[in-house]
N, C-alpha and C positions, 0 to 999 in steps of 0.2 A: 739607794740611800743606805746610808750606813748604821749599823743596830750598834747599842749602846752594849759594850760583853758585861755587864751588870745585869740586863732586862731578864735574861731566860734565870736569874735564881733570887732575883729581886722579891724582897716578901711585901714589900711597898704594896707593888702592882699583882702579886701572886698569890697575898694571902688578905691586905686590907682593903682594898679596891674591887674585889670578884665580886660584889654586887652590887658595882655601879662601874659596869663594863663601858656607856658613852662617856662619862668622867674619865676612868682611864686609860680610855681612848685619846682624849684631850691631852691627856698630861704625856701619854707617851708620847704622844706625834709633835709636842711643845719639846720634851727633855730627852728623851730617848731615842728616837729615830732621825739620825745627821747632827748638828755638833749639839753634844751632852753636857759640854763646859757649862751651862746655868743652870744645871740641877746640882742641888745641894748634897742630896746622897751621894753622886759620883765625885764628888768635890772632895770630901771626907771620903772616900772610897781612895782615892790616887793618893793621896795625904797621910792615912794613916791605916790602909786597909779595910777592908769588910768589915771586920768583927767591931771595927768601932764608930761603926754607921749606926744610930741610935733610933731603934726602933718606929719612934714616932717624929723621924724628920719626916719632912715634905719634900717633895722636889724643889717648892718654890723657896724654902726657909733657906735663901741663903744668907741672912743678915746672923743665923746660928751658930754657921760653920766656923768661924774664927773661935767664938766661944766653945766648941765643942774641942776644936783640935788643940788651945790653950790647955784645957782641962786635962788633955791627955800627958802634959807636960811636955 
């Protein structure tokens, strides 16, 4: 199964999720491990880069993404 090359520096799952390890267990095996295309952050990640992944997207928020990558111009 194929890993998401986001996951190993992802602060999502690295730094907001570390204590609620079955939750993001959930979400990775949902967005991150085999097609990542419906997580939000990767979406904005291929789009416009890392740095303008915004800290408090969700994987699920992807009704955001459109408004976030307008905003970037």
């Amino acid at each position: 199964m194929a890993e998401c090359e986001c996951l190993p520096n992802c602060p999502f799952f690295n730094d907001r999720m570390s204590g609620l390890p079955s939750t993001a267990q959930m979400l990775k095996d949902k967005y991150c491990l085999g097609d990542c295309s419906g997580c939000a952050r990767h979406q904005v990640f291929l789009a416009a880069g890392s740095a303008n992944v915004p800290a408090d997207l969700f994987p699920g928020e992807t009704a955001r993404v459109a408004g976030i990558l307008a905003s970037l111009g």
